[in-house]
C-alpha positions in Angstrom: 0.0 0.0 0.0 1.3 3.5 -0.8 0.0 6.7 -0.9 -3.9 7.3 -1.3 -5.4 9.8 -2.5 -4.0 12.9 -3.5 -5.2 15.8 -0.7 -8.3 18.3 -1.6 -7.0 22.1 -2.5 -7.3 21.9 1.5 -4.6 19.4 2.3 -6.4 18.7 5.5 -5.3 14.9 4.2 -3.4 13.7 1.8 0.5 13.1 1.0 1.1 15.1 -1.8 -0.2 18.9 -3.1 -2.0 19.3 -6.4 -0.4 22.0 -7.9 -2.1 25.3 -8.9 -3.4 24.6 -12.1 -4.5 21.3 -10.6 -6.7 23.4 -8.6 -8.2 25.4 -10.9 -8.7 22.5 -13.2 -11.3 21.3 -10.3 -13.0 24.2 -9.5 -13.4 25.2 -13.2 -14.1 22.0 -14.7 -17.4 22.0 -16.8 -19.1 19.1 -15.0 -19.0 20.8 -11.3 -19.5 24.4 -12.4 -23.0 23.1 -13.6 -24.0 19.6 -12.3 -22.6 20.2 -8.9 -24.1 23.7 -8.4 -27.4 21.6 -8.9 -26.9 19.5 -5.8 -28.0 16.6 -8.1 -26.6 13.4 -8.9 -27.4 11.1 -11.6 -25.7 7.8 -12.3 -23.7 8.3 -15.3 -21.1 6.0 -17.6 -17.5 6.2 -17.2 -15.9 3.9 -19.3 -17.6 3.7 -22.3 -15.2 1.7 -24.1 -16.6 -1.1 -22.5 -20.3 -1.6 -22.9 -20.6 -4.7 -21.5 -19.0 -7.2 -18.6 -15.4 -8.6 -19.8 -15.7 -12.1 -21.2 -13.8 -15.3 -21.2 -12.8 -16.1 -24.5 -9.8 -18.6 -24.0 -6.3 -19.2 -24.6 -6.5 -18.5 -28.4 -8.3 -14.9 -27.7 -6.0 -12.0 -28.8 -8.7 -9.7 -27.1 -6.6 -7.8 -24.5 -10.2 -6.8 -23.2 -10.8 -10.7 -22.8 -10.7 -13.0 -20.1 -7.8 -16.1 -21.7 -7.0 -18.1 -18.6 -9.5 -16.6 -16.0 -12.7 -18.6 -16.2 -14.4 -17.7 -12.7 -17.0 -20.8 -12.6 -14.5 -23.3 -13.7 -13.4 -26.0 -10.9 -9.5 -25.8 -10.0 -8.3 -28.2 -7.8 -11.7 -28.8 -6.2 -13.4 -24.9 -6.2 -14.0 -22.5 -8.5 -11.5 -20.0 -9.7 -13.2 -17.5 -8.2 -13.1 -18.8 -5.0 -9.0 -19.5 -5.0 -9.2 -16.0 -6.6 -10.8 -13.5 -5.3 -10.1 -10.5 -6.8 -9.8 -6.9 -5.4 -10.0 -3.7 -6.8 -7.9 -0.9 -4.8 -9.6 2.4 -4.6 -6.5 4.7 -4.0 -4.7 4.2 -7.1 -7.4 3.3 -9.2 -9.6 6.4 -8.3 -7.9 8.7 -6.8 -4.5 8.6 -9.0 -3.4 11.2 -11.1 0.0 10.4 -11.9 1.6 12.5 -10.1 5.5 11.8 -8.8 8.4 13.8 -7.1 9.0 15.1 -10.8 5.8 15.6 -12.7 2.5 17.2 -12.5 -1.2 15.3 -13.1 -1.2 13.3 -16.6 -4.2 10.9 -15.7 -7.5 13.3 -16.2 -10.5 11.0 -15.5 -14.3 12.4 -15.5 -14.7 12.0 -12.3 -13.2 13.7 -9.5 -9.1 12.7 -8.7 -9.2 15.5 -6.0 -11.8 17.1 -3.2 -12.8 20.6 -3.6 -13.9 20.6 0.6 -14.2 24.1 0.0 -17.8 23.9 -1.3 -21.3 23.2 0.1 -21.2 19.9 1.9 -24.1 18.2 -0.7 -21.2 19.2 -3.4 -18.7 17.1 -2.1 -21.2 14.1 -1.1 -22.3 14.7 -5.0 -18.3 14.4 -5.7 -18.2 11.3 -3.2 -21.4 9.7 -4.9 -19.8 10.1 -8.5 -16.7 8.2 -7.6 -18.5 5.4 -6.0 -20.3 5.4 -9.4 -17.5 4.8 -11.7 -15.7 2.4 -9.1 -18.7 0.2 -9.0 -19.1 0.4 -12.9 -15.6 -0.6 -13.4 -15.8 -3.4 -10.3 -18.8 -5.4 -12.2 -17.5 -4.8 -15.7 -14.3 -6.6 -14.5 -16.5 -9.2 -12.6 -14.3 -8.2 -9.6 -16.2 -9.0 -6.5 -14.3 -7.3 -3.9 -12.7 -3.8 -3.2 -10.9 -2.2 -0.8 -10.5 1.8 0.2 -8.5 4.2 3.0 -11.2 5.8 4.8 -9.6 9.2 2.9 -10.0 7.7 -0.6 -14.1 7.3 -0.2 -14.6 10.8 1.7 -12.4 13.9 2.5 -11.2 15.0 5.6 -13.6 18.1 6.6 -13.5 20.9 9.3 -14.0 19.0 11.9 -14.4 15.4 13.3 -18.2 15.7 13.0 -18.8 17.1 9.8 -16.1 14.7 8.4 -17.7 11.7 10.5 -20.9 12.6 9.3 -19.8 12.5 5.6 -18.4 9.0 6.1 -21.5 8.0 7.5 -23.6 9.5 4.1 -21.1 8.2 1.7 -20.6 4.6 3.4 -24.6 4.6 3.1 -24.3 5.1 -0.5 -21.7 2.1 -0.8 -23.9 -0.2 0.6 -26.6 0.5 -1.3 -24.0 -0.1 -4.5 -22.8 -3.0 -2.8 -26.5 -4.6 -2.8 -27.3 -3.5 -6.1 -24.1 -5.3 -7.7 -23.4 -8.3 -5.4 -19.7 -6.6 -4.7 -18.3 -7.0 -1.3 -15.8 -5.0 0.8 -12.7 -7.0 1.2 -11.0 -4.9 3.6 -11.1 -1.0 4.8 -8.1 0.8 6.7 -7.4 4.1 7.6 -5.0 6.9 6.3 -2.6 7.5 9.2 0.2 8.8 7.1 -1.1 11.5 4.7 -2.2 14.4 6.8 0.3 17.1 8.0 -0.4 15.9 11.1 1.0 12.2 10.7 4.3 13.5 9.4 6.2 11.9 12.8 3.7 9.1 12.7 0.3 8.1 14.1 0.0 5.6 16.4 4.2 5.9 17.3 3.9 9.9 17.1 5.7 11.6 20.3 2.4 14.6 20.5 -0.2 12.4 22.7 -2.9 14.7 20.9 -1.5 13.2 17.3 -2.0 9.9 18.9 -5.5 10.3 19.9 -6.7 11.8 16.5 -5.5 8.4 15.2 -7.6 6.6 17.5 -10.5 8.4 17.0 -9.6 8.2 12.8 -9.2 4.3 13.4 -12.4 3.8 15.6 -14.5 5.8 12.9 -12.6 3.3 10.2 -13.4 0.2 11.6 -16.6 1.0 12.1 -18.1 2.0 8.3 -15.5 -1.1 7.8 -17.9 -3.6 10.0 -21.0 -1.6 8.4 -19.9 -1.9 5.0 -19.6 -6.3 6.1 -16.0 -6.3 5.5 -13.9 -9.0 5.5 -10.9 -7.6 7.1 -9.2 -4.6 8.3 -5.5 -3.2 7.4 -3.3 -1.6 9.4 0.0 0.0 7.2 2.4 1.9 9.4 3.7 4.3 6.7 5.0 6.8 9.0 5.2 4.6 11.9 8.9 4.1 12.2 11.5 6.8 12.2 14.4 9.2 10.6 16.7 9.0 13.1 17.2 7.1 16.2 18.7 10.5 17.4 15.4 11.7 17.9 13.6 8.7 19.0 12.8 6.0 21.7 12.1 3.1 19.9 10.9 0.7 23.3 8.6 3.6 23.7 7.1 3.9 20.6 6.5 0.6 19.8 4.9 0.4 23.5 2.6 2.8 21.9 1.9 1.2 18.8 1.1 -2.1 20.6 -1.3 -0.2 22.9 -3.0 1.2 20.3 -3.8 -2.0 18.8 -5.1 -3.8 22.1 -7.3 -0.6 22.1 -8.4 -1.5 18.5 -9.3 -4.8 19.7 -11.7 -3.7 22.2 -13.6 -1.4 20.1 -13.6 -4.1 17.3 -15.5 -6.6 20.3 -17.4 -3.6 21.5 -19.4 -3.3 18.4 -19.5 -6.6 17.7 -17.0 -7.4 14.3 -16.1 -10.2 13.8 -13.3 -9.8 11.2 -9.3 -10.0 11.9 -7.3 -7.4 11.6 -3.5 -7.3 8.8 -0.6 -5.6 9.5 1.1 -4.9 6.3 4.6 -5.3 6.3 6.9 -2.9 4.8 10.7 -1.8 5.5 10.6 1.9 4.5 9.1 4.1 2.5 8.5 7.2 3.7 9.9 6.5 6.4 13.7 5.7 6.3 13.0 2.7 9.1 9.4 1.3 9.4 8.8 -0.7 12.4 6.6 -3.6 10.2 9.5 -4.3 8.6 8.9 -7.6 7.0 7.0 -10.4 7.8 9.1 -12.0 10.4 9.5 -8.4 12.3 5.4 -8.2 12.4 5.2 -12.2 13.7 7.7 -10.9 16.4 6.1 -8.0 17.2 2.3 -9.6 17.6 3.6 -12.5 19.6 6.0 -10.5 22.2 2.9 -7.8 22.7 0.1 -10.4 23.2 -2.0 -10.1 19.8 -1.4 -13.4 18.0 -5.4 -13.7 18.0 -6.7 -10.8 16.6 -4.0 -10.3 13.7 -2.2 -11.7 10.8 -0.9 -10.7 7.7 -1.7 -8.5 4.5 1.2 -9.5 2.4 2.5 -6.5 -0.5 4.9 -8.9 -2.5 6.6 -4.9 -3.8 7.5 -4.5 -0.2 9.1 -7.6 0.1 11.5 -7.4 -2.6 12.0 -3.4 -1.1 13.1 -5.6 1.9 15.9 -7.8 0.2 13.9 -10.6 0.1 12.7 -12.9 -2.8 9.3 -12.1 -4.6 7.3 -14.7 -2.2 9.6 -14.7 0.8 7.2 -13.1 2.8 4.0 -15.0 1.8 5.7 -18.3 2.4 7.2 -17.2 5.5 3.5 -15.9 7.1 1.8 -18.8 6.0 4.4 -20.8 7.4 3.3 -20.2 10.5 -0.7 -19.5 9.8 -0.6 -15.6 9.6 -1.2 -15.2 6.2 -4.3 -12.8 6.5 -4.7 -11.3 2.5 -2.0 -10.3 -0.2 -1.4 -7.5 -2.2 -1.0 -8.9 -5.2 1.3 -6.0 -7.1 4.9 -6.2 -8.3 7.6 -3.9 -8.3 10.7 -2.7 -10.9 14.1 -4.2 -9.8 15.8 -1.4 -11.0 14.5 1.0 -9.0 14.7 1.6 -5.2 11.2 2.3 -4.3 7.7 0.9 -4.3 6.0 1.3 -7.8 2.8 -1.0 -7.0 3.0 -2.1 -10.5 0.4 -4.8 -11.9 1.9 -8.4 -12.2 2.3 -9.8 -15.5 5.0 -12.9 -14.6 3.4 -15.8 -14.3 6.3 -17.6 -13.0 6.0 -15.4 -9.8 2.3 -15.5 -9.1 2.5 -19.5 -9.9 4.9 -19.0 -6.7 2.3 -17.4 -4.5 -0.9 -19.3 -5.7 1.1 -22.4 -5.0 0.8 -21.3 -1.1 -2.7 -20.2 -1.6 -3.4 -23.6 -2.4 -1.6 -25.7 0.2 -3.6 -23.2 3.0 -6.9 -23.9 1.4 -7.6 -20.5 0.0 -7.5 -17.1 1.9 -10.4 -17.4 4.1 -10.8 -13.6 4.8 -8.6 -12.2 3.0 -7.9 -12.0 -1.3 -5.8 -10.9 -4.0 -5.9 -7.3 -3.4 -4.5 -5.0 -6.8 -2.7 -2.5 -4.5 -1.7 -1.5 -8.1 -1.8 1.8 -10.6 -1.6 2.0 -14.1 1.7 4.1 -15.0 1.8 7.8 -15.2 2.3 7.3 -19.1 -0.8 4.7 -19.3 -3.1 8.0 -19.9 -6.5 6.3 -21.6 -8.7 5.5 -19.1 -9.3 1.8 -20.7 -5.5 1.3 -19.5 -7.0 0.6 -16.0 -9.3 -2.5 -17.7 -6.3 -3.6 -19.6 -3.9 -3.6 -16.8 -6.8 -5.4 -14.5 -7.6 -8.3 -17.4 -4.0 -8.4 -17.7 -2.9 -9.1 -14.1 -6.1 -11.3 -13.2 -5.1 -13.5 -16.4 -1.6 -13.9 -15.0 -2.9 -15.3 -11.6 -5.5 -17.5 -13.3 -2.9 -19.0 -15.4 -0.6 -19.1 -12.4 -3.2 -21.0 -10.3 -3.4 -23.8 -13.4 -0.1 -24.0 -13.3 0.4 -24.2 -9.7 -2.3 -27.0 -9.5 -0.8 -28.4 -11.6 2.7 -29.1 -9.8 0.3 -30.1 -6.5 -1.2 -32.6 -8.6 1.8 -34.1 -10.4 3.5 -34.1 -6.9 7.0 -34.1 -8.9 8.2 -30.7 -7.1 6.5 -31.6 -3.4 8.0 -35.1 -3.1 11.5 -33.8 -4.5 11.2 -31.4 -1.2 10.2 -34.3 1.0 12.8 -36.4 -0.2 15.2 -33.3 0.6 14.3 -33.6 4.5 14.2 -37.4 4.5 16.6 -38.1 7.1 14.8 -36.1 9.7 12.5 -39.2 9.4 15.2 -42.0 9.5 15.9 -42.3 13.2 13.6 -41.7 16.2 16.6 -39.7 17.5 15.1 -37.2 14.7 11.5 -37.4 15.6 12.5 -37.0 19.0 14.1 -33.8 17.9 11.5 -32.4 16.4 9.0 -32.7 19.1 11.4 -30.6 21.0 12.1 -34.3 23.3 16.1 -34.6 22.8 19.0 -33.2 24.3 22.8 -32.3 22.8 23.9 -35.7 25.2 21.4 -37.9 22.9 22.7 -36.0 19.7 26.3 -36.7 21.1 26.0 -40.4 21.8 24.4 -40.6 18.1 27.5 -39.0 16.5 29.8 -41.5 18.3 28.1 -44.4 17.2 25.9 -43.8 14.3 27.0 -43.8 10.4 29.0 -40.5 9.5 26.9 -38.2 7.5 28.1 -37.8 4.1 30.6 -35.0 3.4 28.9 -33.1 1.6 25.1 -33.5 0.0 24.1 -31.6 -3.1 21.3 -29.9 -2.7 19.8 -29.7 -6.5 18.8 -26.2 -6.4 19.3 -26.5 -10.6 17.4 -29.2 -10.9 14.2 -27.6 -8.7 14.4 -24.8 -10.9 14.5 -27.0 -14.2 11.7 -29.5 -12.7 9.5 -26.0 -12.0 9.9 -24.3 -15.0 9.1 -27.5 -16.7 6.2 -28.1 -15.1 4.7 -24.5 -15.5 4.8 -25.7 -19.7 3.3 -28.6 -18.9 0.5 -27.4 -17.3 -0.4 -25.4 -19.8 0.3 -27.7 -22.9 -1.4 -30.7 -21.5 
């Protein structure tokens, strides 16, 4: 997860500032000069290019608006695709992008509004609100995407107050739900934007001002609960400013003291109103901040288990943040569900060329045959999904570039889940990897070990007398790789 959406001409919220002419491309544009002034709000078409829900046509389709491996009602490995697949559409970069970076002004103009003009009557900006709920539900049932996912920023702006902005969360989250039953679409997940206001510059639930620290709470409380209204599955926590710049400046025991707190604290209101759904910590090493405390997946198992919150938390995997962390592409989601905290993924990719997180959409099938492969030895992700925590580029200016780049990266997981059924099925790979940790069931000296029974005396007395081990065992690492990419083209060629 990175930044969401781009603030209002305000910047009550929001992590980076339109630029002038940004501004007066909002207030000026044709559409809320006339329909806004109105109050009214009709339901109107976004992407036209599209007339009608995206179709599977099969492998031989050159259609790039067509569904080639993604065939939701067909049985994988005993369930439907859709079910080992469940899709999510991201509402930060997918509505509220405008391709901005560090260098470059807005080149992605869509017909709704990017940015919030809070600086109009309130039944304006609910208007504005209403209009992007429009064309993310269009593109959501065109895609035959059933879930989404939003920062509480992306849906409604920050306002004067904690009332009036409470208030428009509560008119704009009724509005969702009626889209929700109208379509079938379901909330996968909701989370809070504790990083983009001025505010959260030294953190949220880590930031030294007590008074910062309670505007979170009350941010998150208000969060969770249009979450549990809105039936979601889940709820994401992403600590983009919780970490630090310098450990000149900052008490680390401290903060994470506070940061643990806060959580228990989110715990109890979760109970008090009566959700039901877990709560993800997404892990990421830095980015804005130089050090963030979720710095990977082990670092977050750590830190729930030493601060007493192993029940109430897993997992939201960005697979971009673990390469940002030096590790392999699915390091992180084997290593979570490894030990049964893998909550939900974002399923985006990044650029190895370049240092920082460029939530791109995945089009290698090798790597998402890697993470569907995990998906499928835990049964499927029970509350969580596949999350496109992803944005066209800043160059991808057509607005159909946001269908193309969905098709694209759900037909990459769809072939990847073939393929990674596949290499369950043949059991080729998994009894290679057995065979690799045979030994361990060779001797009851070993089983022993493992149930945490033996001592170094017992393992001392068997290097005495038992058979030396060999001097040195290969451990194939070229042929693992041969037998997998050979089994990806079988899977599909068969």
């Amino acid at each position: 997860m990175v930044a969401a959406s781009a603030s209002s001409t305000h910047i009550k919220v929001g992590w980076q500032r339109p630029s002038s002419h940004l501004r007066e491309w909002s207030l000026s544009n044709p559409r809320n000069a006339n329909t806004m002034a109105a109050n009214g709000h009709s339901v109107e078409t976004y992407f036209k290019t599209v007339p009608k829900p995206i179709a599977y046509e099969g492998p031989s389709s050159q259609n790039p608006l067509s569904y080639r491996w993604y065939n939701k009602d067909e049985v994988i490995h005993g369930k439907k695709m859709s079910e080992w697949l469940k899709f999510s559409v991201c509402y930060w970069h997918t509505f509220r992008g405008a391709g901005l970076d560090p260098f470059g002004v807005q080149t992605l103009f869509r017909p709704w509004d990017v940015f919030d003009n809070i600086n109009q009557p309130y039944a304006d900006i609910l208007v504005s609100c209403k209009r992007r709920a429009d064309a993310a539900f269009e593109l959501f049932t065109k895609l035959g995407i059933e879930y989404y996912t939003f920062h509480d920023r992306d849906i409604a702006p920050e306002l004067a107050t904690l009332e009036e902005t409470n208030r428009l969360l509560d008119d704009v989250s009724d509005y969702l739900l009626l889209k929700q039953q109208e379509t079938g679409v379901k909330l996968l997940w909701g989370t809070a934007n504790l990083f983009g206001a001025p505010r959260y510059a030294n953190g949220g639930a880590t930031n030294p001002d007590f008074a910062v620290f309670a505007a979170a709470a009350a941010q998150v409380k208000k969060a969770i609960e249009i979450t549990h209204k809105l039936g979601g599955s889940g709820y994401v926590f992403w600590g983009g400013r919780e970490g630090y710049a310098s450990l000149l400046s900052t008490d680390v025991k401290k903060e994470l003291d506070h940061m643990a707190a806060f959580f228990h604290m989110a715990i109890k209101h979760k109970l008090k109103i009566g959700a039901t759904f877990p709560f993800f910590i997404e892990p990421k090493p830095r980015e804005p901040s130089k050090h963030q405390y979720d710095y990977d997946a082990q670092t977050v198992m750590g830190f729930i288990e030493h601060y007493g919150l192993n029940e109430h938390f897993w997992l939201n995997i960005e697979p971009n943040h673990t390469t940002l962390a030096g590790h392999q592409y699915d390091h992180d989601i084997n290593v979570a569900a490894a030990f049964g905290k893998l909550g939900s993924i974002d399923c985006n990719t990044g650029d190895e060329l370049l240092g920082w997180d460029t939530d791109q959409f995945l089009m290698d099938e090798k790597k998402a045959a890697l993470v569907m492969q995990v998906v499928l030895r835990m049964g499927g992700l029970a509350h969580g999904g596949l999350n496109f925590d992803c944005k066209v580029r800043r160059e991808s200016t057509d607005l159909e570039d946001i269908l193309i780049a969905h098709v694209g990266s759900m037909d990459t997981f769809a072939k990847g889940l073939r393929q990674a059924a596949y290499i369950l099925s043949s059991g080729k790979l998994p009894k290679m990897l057995e065979n690799r940790y045979s030994s361990w069931k060779s001797t009851d000296l070993a089983v022993k070990v493992e149930k945490g029974e033996a001592s170094f005396e017992e393992l001392e007395e068997f290097v005495r007398y038992a058979a030396k081990p060999a001097a040195n065992t290969s451990g194939k690492q070229e042929l693992f790789e041969r037998v997998f990419n050979d089994e990806l083209h079988d899977a599909i060629s068969k």
